[in-house]
C-alpha positions in Angstrom: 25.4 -22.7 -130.2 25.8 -20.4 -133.3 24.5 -16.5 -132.7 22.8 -14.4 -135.5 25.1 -11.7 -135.8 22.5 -8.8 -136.4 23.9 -5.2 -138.3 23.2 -2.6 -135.5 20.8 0.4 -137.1 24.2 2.6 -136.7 26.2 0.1 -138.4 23.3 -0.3 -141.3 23.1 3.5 -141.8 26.8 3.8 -142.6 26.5 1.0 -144.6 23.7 2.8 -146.7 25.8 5.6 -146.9 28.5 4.0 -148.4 26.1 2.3 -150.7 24.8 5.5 -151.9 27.9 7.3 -152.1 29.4 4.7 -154.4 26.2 5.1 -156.4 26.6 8.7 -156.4 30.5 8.6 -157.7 29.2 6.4 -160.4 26.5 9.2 -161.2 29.5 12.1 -161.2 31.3 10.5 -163.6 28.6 10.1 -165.7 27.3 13.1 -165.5 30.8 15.1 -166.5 31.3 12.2 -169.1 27.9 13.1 -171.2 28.7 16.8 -170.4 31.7 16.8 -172.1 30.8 14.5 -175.0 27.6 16.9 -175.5 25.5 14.6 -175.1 23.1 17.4 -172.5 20.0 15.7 -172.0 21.3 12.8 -171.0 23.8 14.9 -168.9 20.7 16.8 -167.6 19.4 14.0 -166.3 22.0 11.8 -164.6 24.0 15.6 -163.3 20.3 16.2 -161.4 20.6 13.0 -159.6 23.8 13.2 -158.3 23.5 17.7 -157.8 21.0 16.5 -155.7 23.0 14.4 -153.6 24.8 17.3 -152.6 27.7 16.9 -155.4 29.1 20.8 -156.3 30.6 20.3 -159.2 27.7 18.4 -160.9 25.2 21.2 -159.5 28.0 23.5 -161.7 27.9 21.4 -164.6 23.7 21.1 -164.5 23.5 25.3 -163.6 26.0 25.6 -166.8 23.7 23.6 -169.1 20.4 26.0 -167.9 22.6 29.3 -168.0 23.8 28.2 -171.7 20.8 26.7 -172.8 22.0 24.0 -174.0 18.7 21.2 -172.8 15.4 21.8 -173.4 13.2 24.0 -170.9 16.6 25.7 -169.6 15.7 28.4 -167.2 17.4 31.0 -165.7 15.9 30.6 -162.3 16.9 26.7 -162.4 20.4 28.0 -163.1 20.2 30.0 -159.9 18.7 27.4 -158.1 21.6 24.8 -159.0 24.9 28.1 -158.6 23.8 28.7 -155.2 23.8 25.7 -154.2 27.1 25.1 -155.0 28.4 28.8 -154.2 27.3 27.9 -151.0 29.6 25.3 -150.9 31.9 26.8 -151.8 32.2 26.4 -155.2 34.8 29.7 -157.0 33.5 29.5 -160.6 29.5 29.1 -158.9 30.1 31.6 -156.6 31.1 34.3 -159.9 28.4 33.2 -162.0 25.7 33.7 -159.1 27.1 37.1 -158.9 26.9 38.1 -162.4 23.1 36.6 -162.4 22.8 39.2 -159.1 24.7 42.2 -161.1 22.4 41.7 -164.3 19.5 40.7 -163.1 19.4 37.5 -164.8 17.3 34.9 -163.3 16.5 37.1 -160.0 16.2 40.0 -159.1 18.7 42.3 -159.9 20.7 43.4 -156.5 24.3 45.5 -156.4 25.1 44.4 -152.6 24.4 40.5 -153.7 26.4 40.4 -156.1 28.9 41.9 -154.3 29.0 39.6 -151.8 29.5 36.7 -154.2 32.3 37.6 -155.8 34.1 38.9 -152.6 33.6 35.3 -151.4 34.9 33.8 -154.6 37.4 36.8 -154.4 39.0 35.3 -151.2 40.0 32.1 -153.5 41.9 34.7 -155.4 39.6 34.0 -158.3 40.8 37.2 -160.6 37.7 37.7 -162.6 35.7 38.6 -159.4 38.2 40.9 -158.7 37.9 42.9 -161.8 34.2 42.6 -161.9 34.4 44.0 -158.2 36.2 47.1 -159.2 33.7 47.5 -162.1 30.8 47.9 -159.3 32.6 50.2 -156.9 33.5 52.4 -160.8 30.1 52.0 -162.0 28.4 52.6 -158.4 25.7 49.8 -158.6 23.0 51.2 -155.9 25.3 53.6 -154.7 27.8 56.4 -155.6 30.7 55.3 -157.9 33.7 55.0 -155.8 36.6 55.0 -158.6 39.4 54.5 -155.8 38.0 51.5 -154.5 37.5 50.1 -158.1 41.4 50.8 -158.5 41.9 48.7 -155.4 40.1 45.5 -156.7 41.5 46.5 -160.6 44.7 46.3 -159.2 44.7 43.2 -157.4 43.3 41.5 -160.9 45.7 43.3 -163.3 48.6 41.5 -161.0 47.1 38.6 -162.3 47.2 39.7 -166.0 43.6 40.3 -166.7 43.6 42.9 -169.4 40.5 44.4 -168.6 41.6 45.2 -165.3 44.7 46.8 -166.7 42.4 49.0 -169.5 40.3 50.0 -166.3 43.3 51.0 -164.5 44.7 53.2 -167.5 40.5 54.6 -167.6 40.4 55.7 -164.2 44.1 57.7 -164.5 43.3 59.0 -167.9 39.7 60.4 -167.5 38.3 60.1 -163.6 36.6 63.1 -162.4 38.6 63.1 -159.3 42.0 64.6 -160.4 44.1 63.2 -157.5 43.6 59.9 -159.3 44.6 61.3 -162.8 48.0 60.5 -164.3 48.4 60.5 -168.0 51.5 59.1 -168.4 50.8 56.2 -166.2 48.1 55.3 -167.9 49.9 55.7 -171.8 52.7 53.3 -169.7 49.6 51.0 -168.9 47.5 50.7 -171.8 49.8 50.9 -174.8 51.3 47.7 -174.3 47.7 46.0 -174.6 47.2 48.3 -177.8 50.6 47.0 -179.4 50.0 43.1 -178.3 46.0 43.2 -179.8 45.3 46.2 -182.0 42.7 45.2 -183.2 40.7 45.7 -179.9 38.5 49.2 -180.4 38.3 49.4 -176.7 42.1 49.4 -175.7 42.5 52.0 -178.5 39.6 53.8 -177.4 41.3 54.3 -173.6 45.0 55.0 -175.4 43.0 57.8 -177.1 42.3 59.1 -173.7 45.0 59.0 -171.9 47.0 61.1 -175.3 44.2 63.6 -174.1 44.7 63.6 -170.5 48.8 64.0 -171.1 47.6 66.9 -173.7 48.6 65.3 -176.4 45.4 65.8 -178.7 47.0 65.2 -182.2 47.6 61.6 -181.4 44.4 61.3 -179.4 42.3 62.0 -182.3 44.5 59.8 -184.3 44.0 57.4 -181.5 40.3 57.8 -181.5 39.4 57.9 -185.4 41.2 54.4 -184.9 39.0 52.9 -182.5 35.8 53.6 -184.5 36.9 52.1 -187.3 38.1 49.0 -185.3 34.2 48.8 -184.3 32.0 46.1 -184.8 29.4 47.0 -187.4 27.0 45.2 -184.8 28.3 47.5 -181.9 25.2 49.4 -180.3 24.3 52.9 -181.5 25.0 54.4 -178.0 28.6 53.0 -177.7 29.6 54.4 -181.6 28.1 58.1 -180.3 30.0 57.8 -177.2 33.1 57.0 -179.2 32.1 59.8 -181.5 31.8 62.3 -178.7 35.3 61.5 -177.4 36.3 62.4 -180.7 34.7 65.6 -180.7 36.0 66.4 -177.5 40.0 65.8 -178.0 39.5 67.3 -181.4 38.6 70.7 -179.2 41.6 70.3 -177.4 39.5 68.4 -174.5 40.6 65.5 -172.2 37.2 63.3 -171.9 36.2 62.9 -168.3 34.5 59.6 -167.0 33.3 57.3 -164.0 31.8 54.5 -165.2 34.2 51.3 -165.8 34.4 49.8 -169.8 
């Protein structure tokens, strides 16, 4: 006599697993597919289904399209919603973006100590752009006093990388902290110069070469320096940032090294 052979409920629950996780691969390589051909609303759509299947990098790709605004009735918060839950597993690039949204306030609330803690854990995956934006909060002092030492820590660990910003901050905080023990002109003309001859057309590398001429006392080519920089300004460049450049001026024009905390 023949038996039914019956699927045992464990047996039929892995099988609907499997079912749905071919589904789901299906969906993940649609969703990147209409991504990257720009097609976003169809993206939208299809990267939703398979974000919410737990699928990091297509709750990346679906944040990206509500950070950038690139489907209709993008929101910030939505973009939130979809970088944690990737961040959250572990996702480098998610984990970055959800602090910057922490740091500026951009579809939460804004919170120094949050976003710190994001970009330390994307940080630990040697992800250099946390790094640098690490030593920008410890410089700048989000929520609590600016800790210029510590920034030089985290700039340091991203200028080893190459990231130019970190390298400008580095040449900032010798040529113009408030804290002389960390002052060191010629270090940071050894530093920033390099970035000045490879791109000088860049008003902010100029702008810190200026400095640290004043810091090493050499005012004539600080000024020379710093005329430079405001030229190489964007005519669309904030009126605060030309009158801080303008008051740098005035101050190695009196013979006056410009002292400063916050990061560029």
């Amino acid at each position: 006599m023949h038996t039914l052979k019956v699927i045992a409920p464990v047996s039929l629950f892995f099988l609907l697993i499997s079912c749905q996780s071919d589904e789901t691969k299906l969906e993940v390589t649609q969703c990147k597919k209409h991504y990257q051909a720009e097609s976003y609303s169809v993206a939208a759509r299809i990267c939703k289904k398979s974000a919410e299947s737990g699928d990091i990098n297509s709750q990346w790709l679906l944040a990206n399209l509500h950070l950038n605004k690139l489907i209709e009735a993008a929101t910030d918060e939505d973009a939130v919603h979809w970088l944690t839950k990737a961040a959250n597993n572990a996702h480098t690039a998610a984990q970055r973006e959800l602090g910057l949204c922490y740091w500026r306030g951009r579809g939460v609330e804004q919170d120094g100590k949050q976003a710190l803690k994001w970009f330390r854990l994307a940080a630990r995956q040697n992800d250099e752009e946390s790094e640098f934006y690490i030593g920008a909060i410890y410089l700048n002092g989000v929520g609590d006093t600016p800790d210029p030492a510590s920034a030089l820590t985290w700039f340091k660990r991203a200028a080893a990388k190459g990231h130019k910003m970190a390298i400008n901050n580095i040449a900032w905080i010798y040529a113009t902290s408030s804290n002389p023990s960390l002052r060191n002109g010629e270090r940071a003309i050894k530093l920033v110069k390099p970035l000045v001859d490879d791109q000088p057309e860049r008003a902010i590398f100029v702008d810190t070469l200026a400095a640290a001429y004043a810091e090493n006392q050499q005012y004539d080519m600080a000024v020379e320096q710093q005329k430079e920089a405001i030229q190489l300004l964007s005519d669309k460049v904030d009126q605060s940032t030309l009158d801080e450049f303008n008051q740098r001026l005035a101050s190695y024009e009196a013979n006056q090294p410009w002292r400063e905390t916050k990061s560029k």
